[in-house]
C-alpha positions as CSV (number, residue, x, y, z in Angstrom):
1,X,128.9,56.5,6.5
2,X,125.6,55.8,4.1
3,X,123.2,54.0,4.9
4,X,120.6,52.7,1.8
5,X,117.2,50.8,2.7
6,X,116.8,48.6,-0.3
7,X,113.3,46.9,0.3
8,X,111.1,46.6,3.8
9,X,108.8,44.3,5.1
10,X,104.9,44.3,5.4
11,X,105.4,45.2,8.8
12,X,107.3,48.6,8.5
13,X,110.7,47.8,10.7
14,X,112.6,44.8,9.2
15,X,114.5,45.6,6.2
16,X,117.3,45.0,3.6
17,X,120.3,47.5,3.3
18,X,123.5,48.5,2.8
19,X,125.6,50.3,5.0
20,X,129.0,52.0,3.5
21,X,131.7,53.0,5.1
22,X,135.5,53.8,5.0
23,X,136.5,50.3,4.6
24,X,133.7,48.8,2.5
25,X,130.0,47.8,2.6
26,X,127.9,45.3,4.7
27,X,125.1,44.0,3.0
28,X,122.3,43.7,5.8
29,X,121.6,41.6,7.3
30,X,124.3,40.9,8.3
31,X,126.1,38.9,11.1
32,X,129.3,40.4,12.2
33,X,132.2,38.1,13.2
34,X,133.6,38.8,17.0
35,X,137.1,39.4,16.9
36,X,137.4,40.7,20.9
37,X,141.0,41.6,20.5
38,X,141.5,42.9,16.9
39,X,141.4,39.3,15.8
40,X,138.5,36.1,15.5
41,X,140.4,33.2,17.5
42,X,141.7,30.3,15.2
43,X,140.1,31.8,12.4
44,X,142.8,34.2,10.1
45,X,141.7,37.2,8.2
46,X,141.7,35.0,4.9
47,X,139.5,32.5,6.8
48,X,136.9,35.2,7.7
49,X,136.9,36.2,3.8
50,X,136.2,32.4,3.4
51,X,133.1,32.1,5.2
52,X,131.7,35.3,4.0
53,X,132.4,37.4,6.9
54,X,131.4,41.1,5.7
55,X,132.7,43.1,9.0
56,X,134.3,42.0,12.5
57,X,133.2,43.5,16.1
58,X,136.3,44.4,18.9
59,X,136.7,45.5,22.3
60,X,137.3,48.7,23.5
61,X,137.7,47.2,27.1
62,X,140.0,44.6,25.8
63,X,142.3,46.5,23.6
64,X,142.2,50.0,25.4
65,X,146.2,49.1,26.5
66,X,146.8,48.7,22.7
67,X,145.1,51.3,21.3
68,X,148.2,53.6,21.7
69,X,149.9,51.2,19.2
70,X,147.0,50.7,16.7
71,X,146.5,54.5,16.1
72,X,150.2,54.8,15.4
73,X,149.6,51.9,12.4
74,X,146.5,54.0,11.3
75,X,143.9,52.1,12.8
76,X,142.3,49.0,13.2
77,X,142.7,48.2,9.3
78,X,146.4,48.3,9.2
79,X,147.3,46.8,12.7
80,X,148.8,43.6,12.9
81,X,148.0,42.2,16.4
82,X,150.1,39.7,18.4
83,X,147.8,36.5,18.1
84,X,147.7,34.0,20.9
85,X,147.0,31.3,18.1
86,X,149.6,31.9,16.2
87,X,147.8,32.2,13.1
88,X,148.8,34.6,10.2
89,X,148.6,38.2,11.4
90,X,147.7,40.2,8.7
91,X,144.7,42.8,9.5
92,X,141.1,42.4,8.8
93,X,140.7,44.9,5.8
94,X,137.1,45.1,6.0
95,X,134.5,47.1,8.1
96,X,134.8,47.2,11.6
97,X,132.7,47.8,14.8
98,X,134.0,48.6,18.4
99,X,132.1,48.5,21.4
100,X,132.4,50.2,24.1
101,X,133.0,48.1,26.9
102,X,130.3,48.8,29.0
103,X,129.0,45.8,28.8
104,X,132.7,44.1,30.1
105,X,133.2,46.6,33.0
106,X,129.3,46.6,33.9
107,X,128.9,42.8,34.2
108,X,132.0,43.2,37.2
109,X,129.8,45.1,39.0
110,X,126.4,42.8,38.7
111,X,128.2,39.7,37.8
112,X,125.0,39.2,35.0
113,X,124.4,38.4,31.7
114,X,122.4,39.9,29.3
115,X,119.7,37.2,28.2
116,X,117.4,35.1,30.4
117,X,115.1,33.0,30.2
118,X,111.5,32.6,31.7
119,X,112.4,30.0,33.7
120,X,115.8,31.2,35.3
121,X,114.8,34.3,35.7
122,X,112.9,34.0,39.7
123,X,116.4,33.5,40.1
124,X,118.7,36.1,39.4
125,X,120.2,38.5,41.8
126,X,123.0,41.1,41.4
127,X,126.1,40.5,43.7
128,X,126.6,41.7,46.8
129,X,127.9,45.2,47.0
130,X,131.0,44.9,48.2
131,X,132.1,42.0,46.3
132,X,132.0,44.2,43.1
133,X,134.6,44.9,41.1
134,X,133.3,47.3,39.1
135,X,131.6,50.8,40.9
136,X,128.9,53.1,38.9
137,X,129.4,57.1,39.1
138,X,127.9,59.9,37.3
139,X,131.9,60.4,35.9
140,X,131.6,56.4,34.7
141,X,132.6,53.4,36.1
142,X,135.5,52.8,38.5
143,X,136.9,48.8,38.3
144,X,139.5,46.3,39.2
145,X,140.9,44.7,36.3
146,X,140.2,41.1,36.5
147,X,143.4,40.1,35.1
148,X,145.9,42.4,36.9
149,X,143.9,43.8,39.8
150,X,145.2,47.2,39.5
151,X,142.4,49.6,39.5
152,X,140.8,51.4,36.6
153,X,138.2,54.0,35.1
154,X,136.8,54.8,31.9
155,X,134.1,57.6,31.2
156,X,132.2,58.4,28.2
157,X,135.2,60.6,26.8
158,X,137.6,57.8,28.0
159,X,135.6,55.3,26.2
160,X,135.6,57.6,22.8
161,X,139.5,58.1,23.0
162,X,140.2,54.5,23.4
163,X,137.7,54.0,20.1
164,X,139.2,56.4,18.0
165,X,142.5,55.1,18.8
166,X,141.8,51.9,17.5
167,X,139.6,53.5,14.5
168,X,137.0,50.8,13.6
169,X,134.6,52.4,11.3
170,X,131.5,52.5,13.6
171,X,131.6,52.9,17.5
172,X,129.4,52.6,20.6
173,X,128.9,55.4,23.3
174,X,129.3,54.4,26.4
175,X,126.4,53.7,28.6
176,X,125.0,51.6,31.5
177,X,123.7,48.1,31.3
178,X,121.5,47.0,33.6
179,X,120.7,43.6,35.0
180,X,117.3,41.6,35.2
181,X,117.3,41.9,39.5
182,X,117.1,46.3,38.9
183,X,114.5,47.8,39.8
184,X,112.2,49.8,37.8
185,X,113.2,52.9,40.2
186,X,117.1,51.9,38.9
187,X,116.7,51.3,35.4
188,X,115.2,55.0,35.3
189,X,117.9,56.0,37.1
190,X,120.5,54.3,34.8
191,X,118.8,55.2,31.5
192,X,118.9,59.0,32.2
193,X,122.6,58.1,33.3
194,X,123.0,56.5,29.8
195,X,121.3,59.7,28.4
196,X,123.9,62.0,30.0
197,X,126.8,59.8,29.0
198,X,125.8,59.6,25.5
199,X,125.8,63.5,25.2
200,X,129.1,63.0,26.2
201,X,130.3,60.0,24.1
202,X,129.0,62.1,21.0
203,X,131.2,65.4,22.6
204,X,134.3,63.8,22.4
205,X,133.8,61.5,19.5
206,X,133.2,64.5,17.8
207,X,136.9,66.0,18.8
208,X,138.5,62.6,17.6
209,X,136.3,61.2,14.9
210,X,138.9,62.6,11.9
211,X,142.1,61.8,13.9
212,X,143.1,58.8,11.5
213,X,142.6,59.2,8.2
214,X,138.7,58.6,7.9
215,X,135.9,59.2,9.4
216,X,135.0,57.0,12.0
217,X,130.9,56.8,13.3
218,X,129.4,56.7,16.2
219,X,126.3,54.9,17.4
220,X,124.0,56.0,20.4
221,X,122.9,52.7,22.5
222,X,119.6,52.3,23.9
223,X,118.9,51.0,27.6
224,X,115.7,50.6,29.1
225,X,115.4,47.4,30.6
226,X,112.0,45.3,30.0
227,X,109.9,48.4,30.2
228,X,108.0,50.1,26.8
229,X,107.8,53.6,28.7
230,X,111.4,53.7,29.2
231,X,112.3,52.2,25.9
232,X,110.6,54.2,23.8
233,X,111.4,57.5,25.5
234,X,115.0,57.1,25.3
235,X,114.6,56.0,22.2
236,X,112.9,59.9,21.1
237,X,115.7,61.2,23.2
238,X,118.6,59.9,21.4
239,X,116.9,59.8,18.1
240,X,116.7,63.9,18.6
241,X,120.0,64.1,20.4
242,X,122.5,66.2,18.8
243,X,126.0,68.3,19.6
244,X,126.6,71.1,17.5
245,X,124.4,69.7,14.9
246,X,125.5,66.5,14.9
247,X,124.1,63.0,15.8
248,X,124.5,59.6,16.1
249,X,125.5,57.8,12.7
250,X,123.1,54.7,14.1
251,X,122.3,52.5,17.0
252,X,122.9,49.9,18.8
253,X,120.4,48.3,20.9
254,X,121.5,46.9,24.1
255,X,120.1,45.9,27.6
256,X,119.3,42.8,29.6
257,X,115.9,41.2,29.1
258,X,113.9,38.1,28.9
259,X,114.5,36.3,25.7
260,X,110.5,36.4,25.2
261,X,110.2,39.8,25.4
262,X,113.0,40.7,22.3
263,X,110.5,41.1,19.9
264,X,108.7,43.6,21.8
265,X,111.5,46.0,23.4
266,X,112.9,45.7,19.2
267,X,109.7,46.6,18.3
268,X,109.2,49.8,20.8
269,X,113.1,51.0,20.1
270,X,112.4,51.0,16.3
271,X,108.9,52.7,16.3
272,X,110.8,55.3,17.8
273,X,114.0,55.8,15.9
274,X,114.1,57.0,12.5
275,X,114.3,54.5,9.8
276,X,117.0,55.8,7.5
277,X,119.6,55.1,10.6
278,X,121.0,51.6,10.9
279,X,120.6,49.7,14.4
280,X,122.9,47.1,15.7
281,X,121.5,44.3,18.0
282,X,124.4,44.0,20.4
283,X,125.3,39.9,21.5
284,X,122.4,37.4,20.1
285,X,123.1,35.2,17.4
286,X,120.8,32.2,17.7
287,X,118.8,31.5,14.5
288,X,115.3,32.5,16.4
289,X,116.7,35.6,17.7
290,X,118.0,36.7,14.5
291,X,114.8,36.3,12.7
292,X,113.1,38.3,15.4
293,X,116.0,41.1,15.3
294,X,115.3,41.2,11.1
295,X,111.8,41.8,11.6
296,X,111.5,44.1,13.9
297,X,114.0,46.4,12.6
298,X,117.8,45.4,13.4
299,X,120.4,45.6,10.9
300,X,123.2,44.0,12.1
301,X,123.9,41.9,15.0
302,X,127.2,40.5,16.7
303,X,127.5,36.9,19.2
304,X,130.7,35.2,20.5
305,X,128.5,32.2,20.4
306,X,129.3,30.5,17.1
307,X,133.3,30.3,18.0
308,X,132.2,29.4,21.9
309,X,130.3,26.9,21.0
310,X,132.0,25.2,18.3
311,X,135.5,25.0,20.4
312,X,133.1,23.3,23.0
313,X,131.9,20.5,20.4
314,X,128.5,22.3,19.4
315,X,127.7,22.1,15.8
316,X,125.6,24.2,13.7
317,X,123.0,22.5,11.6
318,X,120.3,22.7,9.6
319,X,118.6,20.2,11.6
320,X,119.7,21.7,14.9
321,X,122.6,21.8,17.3
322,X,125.2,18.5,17.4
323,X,127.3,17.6,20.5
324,X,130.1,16.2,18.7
325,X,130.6,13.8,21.8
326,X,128.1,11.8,21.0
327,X,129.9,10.9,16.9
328,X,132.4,8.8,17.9
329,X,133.8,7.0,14.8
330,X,130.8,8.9,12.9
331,X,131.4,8.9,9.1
332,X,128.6,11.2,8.8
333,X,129.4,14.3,7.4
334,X,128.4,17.9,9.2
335,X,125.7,19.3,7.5
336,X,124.7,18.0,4.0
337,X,124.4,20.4,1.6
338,X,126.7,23.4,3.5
339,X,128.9,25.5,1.6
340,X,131.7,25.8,4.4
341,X,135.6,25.5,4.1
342,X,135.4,22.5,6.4
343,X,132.4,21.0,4.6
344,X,134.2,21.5,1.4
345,X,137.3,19.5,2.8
346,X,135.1,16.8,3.2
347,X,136.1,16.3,7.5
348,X,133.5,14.0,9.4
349,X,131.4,14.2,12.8
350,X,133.9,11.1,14.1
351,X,137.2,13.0,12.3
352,X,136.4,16.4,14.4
353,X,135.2,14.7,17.6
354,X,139.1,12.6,17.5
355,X,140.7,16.0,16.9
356,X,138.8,17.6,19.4
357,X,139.4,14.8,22.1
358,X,142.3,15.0,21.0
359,X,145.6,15.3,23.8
360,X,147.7,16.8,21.3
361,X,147.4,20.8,20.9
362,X,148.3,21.1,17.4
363,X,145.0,18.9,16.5
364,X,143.0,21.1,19.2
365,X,143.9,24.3,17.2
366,X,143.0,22.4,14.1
367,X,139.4,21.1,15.0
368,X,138.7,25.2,16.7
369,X,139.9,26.5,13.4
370,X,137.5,23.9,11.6
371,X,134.7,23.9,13.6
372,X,134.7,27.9,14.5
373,X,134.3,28.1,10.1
374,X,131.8,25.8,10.1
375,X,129.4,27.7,12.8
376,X,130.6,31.0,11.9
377,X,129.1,30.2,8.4
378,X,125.9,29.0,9.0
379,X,125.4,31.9,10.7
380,X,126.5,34.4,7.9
381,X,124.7,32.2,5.6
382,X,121.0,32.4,7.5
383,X,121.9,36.5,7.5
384,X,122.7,35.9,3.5
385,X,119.1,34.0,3.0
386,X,117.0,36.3,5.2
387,X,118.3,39.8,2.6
388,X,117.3,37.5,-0.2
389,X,114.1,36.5,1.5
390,X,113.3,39.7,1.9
391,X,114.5,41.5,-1.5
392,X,112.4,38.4,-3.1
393,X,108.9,38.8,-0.7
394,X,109.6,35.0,0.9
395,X,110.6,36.2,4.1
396,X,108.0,35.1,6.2
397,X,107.4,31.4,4.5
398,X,111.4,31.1,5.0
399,X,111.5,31.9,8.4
400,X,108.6,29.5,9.1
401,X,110.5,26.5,6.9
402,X,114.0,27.4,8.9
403,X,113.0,27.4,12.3
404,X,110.2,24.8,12.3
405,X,113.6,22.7,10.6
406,X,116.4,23.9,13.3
407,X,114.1,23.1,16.2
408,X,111.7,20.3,15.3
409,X,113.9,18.2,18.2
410,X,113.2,20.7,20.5
């Protein structure tokens, strides 16, 4: 994998790039499509070409009982998965991203999310001991699976063998996410945890990196919590970590925080990390977080959000957020102006809401398929405008003009 800084703002961190790997580049910013189980529901591979999609995000979690089958295939690239939509099943050919699953088997055990707010967060508390399903270890996390209850385990090396079975170009290490209700005392705890594990992850991703016929990357991931001390030392750690002279390819910068503190814990990681690595803001997508993620140093960033949303009647616009159920009969179009497949087509606010509302399942698929596009672009397109913002010097008057636009009913 190359990575190539192209031009960097005033402030030292946020930059334009492109990152190169065995299956093609990704201009960045960029906004990578989440595809949990080798696939992006009701959207095909052609559709994610469509919208501009440059690279697609799986699960490790989710398809470690496939990955057996996807190595045989050659990897991620050349697997044809079993859709549940029933959409065409040819492979994504472009780059691709696992993580880990940390985040999936952590969140059994504290039954959190990653981002609060100021206001929810007097709130939050983990759950109760011994109604977890998912148990912390120095070997890695023990778990019932949700959807089978049988129990489980995956490690650092168990977590690299599941990733280079499936073979997406870049991969996580495994690592420990915290929750908001952790103590300062815990997160310490967890992060040197992390430390340990990511030793490990590089180990064994090291022993499998060349088993398909590329080489696959692997990215260190940065915990920390809310706390500069913590993030920028394991920042310095992982920066200098190395097995056999070999470190991570880039990094991804995870943990659970306040949504008003992401510009400072970016800021502390990427002081900290060396520039001429790419960094990968795992699960935000909201136009406000992205902006902050570009300027204080992320590269690339990944959200289920977009698809979420849109199958639950949320529309992206320039103007902010629709609920479709408020269009009824609307002849208005989506977004004036949007270069999207479903735009292009011409489909109303009132023609998606009747699909959507909809009691027959063949119009359901067809309003997620049209409205998943529709989000899924304007999110690739703000990514699109920020790199030309910034390879042009208009960064800063664009991200004032967008987001005083997108939240001015806020």
């Amino acid at each position: 994998m190359e990575f190539h800084i192209e031009k960097t703002l005033p402030n030292g961190l946020g930059r334009a790039g492109v990152i190169k790997t065995a299956h093609g580049e990704i201009k960045t910013p960029a906004f990578m499509a989440v595809g949990t189980h080798g696939y992006v529901r009701f959207l095909s591979a052609a559709d994610l070409h469509a919208v501009g999609a440059q690279a697609m995000l799986s699960n490790g979690y989710h398809l470690r009982r496939q990955s057996p089958e996807i190595a045989a295939a050659g990897g991620l690239a050349n697997w044809q998965p079993n859709r549940a939509d029933q959409l065409d099943s040819s492979p994504w050919l472009g780059p691709t991203l696992t993580d880990s699953g940390g985040f999936q088997v952590m969140s059994l055990g504290s039954g959190l999310g990653k981002v609060v707010s100021m206001e929810k967060e007097k709130h939050v508390t983990n759950t109760a001991h011994k109604e977890r399903l998912a148990h912390v270890s120095e070997k890695g996390v023990s778990f019932t699976d949700p959807f089978d209850g049988q129990p489980d385990f995956i490690g650092p090396e168990e977590s690299m063998q599941i990733q280079c079975r499936i073979g997406a170009d870049i991969h996580m290490a495994f690592d420990e996410l915290t929750s908001l209700a952790d103590t300062y005392e815990y997160n310490i705890e967890a992060m040197h945890r992390t430390e340990r594990w990511a030793e490990r992850s590089l180990r064994e991703h090291i022993k499998h990196r060349d088993d398909l016929s590329y080489r696959q990357n692997l990215y260190g991931v940065l915990q920390g919590g809310r706390w500069e001390d913590l993030r920028r030392s394991t920042a310095k750690t992982l920066a200098n970590m190395s097995v056999d002279g070999v470190g991570f390819d880039g990094f991804g910068l995870g943990g659970a925080f306040l949504k008003e503190d992401l510009g400072e814990i970016l800021r502390w990681c990427n002081e900290e990390l060396p520039a001429n690595k790419p960094r990968h803001l795992l699960g935000l997508s909201h136009p406000d977080d992205i902006f902050i993620g570009t300027e204080m140093g992320a590269d690339t960033f990944d959200c289920v959000a977009p698809m979420r949303e849109a199958r639950h009647g949320k529309i992206y616009t320039k103007d902010g957020n629709l609920n479709l159920r408020q269009f009824r009969d609307s002849g208005a179009v989506l977004d004036p102006g949007c270069d999207c497949p479903t735009c292009h087509e011409g489909w109303t606010l009132g023609s998606l809401r009747a699909m959507w509302r909809s009691g027959d399942p063949e119009q359901k698929a067809k309003f997620y398929r049209l409205a998943s596009a529709h989000n899924l672009r304007f999110i690739v397109r703000l990514t699109e405008q920020i790199r030309a913002s910034i390879l042009d010097s208009t960064f800063d008057q664009f991200k004032s003009d967008f987001l005083r636009r997108y939240y001015s009913q806020d």
